[in-house]
Backbone as JSON Lines, residues from 0, in Angstrom:
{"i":0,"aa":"X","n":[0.81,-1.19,0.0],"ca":[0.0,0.0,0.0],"c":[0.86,1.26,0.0]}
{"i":1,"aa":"X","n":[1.94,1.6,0.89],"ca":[2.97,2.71,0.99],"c":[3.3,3.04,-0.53]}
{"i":2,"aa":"X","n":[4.19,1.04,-0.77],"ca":[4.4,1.32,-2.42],"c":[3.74,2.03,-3.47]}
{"i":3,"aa":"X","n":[2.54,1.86,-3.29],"ca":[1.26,1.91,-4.58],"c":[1.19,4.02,-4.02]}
{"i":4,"aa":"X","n":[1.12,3.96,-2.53],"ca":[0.95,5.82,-2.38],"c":[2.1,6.62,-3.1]}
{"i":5,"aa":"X","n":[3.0,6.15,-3.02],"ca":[4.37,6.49,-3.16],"c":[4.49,6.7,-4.76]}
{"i":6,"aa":"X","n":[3.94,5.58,-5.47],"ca":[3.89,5.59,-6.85],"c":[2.55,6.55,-8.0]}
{"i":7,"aa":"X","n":[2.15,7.0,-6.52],"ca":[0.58,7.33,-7.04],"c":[1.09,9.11,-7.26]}
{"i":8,"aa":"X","n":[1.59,9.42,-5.99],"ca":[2.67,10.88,-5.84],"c":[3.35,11.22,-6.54]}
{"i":9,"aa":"X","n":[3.71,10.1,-7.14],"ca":[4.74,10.32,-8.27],"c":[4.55,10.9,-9.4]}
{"i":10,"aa":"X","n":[3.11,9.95,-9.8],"ca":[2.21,10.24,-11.41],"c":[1.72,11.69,-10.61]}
{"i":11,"aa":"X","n":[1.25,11.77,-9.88],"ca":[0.48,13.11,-9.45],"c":[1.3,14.1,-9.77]}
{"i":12,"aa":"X","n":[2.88,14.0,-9.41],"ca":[3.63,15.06,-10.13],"c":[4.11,15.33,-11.01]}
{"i":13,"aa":"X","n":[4.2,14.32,-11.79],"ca":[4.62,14.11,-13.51],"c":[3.42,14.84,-13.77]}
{"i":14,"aa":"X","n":[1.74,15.25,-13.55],"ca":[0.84,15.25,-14.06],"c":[0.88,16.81,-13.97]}
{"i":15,"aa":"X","n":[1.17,16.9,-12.75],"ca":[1.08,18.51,-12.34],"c":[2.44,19.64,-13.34]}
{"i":16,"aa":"X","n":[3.36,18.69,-13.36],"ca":[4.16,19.15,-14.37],"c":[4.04,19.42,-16.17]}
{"i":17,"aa":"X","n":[3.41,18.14,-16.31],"ca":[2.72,18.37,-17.48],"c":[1.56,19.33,-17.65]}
{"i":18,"aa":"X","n":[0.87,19.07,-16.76],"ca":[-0.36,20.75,-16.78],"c":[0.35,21.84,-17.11]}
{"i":19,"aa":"X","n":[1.26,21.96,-16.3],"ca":[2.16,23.3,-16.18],"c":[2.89,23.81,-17.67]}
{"i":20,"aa":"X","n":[3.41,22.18,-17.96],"ca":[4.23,23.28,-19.82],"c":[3.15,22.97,-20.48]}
{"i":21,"aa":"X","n":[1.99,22.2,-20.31],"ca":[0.48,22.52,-21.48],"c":[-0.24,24.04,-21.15]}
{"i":22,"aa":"X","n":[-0.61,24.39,-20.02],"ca":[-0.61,26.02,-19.96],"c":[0.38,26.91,-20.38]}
{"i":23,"aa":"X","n":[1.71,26.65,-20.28],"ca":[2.47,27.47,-21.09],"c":[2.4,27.98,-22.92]}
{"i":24,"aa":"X","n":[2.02,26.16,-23.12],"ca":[2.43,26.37,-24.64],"c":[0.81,26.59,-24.93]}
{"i":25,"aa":"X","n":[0.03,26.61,-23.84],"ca":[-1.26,27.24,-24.82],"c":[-1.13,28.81,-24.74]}
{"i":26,"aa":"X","n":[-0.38,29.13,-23.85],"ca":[-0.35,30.94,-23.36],"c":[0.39,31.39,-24.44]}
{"i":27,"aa":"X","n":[1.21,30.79,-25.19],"ca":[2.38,30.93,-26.11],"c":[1.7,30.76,-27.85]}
{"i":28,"aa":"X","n":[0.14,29.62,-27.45],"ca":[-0.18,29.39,-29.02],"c":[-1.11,30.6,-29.14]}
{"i":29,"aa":"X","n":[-2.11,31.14,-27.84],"ca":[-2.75,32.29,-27.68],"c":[-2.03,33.93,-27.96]}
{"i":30,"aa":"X","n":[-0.78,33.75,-27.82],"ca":[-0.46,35.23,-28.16],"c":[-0.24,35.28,-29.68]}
{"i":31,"aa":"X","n":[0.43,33.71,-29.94],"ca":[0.59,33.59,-32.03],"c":[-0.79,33.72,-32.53]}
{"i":32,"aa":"X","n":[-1.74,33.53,-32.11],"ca":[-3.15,33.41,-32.46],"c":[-3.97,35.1,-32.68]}
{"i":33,"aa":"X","n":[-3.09,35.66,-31.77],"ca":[-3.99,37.11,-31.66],"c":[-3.5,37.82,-32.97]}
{"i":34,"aa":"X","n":[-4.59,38.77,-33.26],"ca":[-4.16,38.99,-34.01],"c":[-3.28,40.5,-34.29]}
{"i":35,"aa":"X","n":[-2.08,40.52,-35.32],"ca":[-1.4,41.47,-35.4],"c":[-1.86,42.7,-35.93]}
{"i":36,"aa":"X","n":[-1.35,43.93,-35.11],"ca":[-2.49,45.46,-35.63],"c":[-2.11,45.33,-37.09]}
{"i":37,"aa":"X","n":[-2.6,45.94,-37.5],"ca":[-2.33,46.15,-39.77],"c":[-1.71,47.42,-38.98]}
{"i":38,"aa":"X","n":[-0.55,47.54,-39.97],"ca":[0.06,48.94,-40.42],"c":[-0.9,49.63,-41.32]}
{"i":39,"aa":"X","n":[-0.65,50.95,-40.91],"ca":[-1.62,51.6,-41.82],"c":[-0.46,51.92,-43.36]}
{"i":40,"aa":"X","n":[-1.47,52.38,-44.31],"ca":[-0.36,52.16,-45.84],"c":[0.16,53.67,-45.34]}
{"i":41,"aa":"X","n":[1.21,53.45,-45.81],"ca":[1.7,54.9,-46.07],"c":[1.11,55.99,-47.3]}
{"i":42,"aa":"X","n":[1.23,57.01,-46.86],"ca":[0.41,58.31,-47.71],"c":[1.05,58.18,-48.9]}
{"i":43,"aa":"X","n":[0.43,58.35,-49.85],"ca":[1.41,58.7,-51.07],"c":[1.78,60.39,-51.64]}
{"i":44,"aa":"X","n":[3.0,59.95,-51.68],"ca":[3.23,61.18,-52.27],"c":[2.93,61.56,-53.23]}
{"i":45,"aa":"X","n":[2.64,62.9,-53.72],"ca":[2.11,63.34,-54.71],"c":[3.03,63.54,-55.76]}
{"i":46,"aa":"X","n":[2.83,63.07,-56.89],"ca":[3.82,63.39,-57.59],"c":[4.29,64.47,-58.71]}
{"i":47,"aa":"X","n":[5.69,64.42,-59.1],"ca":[5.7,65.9,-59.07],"c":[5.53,66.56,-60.42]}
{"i":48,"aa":"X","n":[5.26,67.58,-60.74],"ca":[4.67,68.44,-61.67],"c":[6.1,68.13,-63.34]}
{"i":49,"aa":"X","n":[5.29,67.74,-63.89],"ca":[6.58,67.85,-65.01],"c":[6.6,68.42,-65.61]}
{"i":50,"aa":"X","n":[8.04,69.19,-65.94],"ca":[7.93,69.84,-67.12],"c":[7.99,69.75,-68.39]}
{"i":51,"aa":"X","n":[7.47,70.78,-69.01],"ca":[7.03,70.5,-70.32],"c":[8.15,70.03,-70.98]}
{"i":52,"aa":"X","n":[8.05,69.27,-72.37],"ca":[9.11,68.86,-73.06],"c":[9.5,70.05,-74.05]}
{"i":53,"aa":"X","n":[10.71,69.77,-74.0],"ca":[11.28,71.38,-74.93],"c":[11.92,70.35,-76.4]}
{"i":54,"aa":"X","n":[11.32,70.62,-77.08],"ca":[11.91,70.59,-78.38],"c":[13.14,70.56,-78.7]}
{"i":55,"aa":"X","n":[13.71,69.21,-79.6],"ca":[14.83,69.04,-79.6],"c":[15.46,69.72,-80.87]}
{"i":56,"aa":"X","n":[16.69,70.55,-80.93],"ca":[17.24,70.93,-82.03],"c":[16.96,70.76,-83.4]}
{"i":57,"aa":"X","n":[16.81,69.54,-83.41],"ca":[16.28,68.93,-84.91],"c":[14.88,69.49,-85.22]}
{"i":58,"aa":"X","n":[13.9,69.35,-84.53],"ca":[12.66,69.88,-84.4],"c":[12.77,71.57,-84.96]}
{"i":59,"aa":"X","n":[13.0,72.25,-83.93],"ca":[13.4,73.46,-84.21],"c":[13.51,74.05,-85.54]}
{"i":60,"aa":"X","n":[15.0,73.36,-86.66],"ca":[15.36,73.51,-87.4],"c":[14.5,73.25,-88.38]}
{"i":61,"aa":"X","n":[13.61,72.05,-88.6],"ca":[12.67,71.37,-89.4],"c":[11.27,72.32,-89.32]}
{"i":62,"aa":"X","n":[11.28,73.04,-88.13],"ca":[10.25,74.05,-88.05],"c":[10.24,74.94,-88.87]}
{"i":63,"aa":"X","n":[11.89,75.7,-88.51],"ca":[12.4,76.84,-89.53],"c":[12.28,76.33,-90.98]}
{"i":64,"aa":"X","n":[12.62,75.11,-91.28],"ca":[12.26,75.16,-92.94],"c":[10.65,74.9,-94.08]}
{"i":65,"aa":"X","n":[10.27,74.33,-92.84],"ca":[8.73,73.86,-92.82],"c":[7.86,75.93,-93.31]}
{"i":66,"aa":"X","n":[8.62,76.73,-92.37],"ca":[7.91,78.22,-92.83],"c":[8.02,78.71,-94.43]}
{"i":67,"aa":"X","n":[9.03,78.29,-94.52],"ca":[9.86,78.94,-96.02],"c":[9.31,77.95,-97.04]}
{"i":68,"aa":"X","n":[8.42,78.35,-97.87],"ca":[7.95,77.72,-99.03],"c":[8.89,77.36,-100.12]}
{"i":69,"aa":"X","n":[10.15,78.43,-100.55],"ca":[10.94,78.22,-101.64],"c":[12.13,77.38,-100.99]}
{"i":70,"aa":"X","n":[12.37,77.28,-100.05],"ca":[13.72,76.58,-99.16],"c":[14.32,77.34,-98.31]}
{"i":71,"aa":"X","n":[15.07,77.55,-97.7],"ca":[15.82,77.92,-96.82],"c":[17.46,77.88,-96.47]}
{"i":72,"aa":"X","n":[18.03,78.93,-97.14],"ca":[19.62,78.65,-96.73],"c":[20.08,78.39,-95.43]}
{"i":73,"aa":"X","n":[21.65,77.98,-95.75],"ca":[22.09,77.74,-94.23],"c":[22.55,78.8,-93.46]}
{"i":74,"aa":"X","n":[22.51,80.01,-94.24],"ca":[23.02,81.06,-92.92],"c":[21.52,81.54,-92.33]}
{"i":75,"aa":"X","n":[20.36,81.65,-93.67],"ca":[19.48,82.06,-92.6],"c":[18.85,81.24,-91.39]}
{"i":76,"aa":"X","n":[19.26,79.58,-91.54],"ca":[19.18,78.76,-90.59],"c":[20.03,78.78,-89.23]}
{"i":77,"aa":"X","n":[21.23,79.5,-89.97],"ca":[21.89,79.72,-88.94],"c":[21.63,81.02,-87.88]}
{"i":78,"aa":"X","n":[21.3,81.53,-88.6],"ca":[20.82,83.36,-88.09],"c":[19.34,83.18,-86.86]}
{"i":79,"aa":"X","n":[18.78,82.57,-87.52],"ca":[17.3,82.23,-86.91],"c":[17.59,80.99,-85.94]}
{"i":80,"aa":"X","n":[18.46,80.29,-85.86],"ca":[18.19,79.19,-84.82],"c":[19.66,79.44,-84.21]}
{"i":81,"aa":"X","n":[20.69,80.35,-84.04],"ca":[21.69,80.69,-83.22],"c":[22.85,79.65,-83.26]}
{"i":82,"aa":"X","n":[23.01,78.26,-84.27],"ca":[23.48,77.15,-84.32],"c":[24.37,77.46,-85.39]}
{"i":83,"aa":"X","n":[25.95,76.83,-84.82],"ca":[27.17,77.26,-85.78],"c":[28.04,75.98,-86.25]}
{"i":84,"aa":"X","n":[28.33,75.89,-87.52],"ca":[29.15,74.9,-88.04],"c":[28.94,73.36,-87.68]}
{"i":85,"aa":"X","n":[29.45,72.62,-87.49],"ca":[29.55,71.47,-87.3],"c":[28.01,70.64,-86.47]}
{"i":86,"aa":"X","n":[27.07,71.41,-85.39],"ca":[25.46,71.47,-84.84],"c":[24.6,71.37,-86.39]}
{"i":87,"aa":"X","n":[25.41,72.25,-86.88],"ca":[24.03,72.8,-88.07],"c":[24.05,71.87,-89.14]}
{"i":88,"aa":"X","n":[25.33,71.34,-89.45],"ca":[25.51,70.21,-90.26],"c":[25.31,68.82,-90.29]}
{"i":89,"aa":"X","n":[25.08,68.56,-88.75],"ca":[25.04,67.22,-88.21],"c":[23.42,67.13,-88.18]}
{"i":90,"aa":"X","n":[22.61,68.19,-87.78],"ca":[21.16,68.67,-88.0],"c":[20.56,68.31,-89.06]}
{"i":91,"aa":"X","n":[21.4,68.81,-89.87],"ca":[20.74,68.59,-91.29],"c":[20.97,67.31,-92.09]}
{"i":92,"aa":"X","n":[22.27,66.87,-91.64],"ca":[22.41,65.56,-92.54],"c":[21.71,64.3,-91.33]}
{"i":93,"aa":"X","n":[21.2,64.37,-90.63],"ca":[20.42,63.66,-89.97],"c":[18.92,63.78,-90.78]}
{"i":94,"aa":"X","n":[18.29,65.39,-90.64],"ca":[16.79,65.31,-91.22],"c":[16.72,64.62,-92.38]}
{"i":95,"aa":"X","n":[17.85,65.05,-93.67],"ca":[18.19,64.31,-95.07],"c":[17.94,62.99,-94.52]}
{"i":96,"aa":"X","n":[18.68,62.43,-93.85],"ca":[18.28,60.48,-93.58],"c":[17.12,60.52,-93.21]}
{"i":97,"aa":"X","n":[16.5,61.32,-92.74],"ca":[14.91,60.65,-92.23],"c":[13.84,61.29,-93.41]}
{"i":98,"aa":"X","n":[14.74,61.44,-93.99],"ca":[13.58,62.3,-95.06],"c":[12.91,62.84,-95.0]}
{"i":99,"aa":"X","n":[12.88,64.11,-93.87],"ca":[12.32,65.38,-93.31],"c":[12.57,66.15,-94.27]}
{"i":100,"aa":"X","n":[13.68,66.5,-95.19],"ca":[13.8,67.63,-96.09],"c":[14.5,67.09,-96.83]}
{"i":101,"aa":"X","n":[14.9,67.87,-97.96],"ca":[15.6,67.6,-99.15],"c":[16.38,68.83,-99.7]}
{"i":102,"aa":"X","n":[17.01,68.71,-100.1],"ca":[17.95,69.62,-100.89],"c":[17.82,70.16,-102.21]}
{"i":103,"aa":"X","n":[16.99,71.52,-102.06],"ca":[16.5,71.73,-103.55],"c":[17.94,72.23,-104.24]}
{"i":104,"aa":"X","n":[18.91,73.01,-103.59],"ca":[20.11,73.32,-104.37],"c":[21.63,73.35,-103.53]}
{"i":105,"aa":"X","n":[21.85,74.18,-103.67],"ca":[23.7,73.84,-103.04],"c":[23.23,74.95,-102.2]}
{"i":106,"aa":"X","n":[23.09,74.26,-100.54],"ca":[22.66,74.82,-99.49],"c":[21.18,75.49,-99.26]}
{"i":107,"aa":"X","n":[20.37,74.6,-100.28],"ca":[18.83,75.26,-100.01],"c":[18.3,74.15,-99.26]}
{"i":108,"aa":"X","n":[17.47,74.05,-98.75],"ca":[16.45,72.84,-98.0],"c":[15.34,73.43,-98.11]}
{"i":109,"aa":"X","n":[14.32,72.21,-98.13],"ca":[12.84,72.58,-98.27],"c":[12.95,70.79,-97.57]}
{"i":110,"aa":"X","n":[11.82,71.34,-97.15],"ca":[10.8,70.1,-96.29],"c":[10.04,68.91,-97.36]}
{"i":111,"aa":"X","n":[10.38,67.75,-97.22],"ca":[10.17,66.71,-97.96],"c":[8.44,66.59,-97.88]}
């Protein structure tokens, strides 16, 4: 009988111990369980004002010849768009490849 009390005390505390880490790991599955606040989104920034696109050189120039019905030399291209030597040439033999203008004579352009 002592034996059997003795053995009974025993389980009683293995039991009480086990209660003890089963309340833990439920206190532990209860806080994973709750639930986490939401972040709020962040504001967006507004975004910012762009500026206008400015016309690229080529444009410009193709403008200036686009006015002139009979063609347009290269100094008055040069006079009217402020562009000197080697700009004004690279300008123009670019529009020639895209076939923006054409070459009515030795230094005239007119618009294709």
């Amino acid at each position: 009988m002592k034996q059997m009390k003795k053995d009974l005390q025993g389980v009683l505390k293995s039991l009480k111990l086990a209660t003890d880490r089963v309340e833990k790991l439920m206190k532990k599955v209860e806080t994973l369980e709750k639930p986490r606040k939401l972040k709020k989104p962040k504001a967006k920034v507004p975004s910012k004002a762009r500026t206008p696109k400015t016309t690229s050189d080529s444009d410009r120039v193709l403008a200036i010849i686009r006015r002139f019905k009979k063609g347009v030399d290269g100094a008055t291209l040069r006079k009217k768009t402020g562009f000197e030597g080697r700009k004004m040439r690279d300008i123009v033999y670019r529009l020639k490849k895209r076939d923006k203008i054409k070459t009515v004579g030795k230094g005239l352009y007119l618009k294709a």
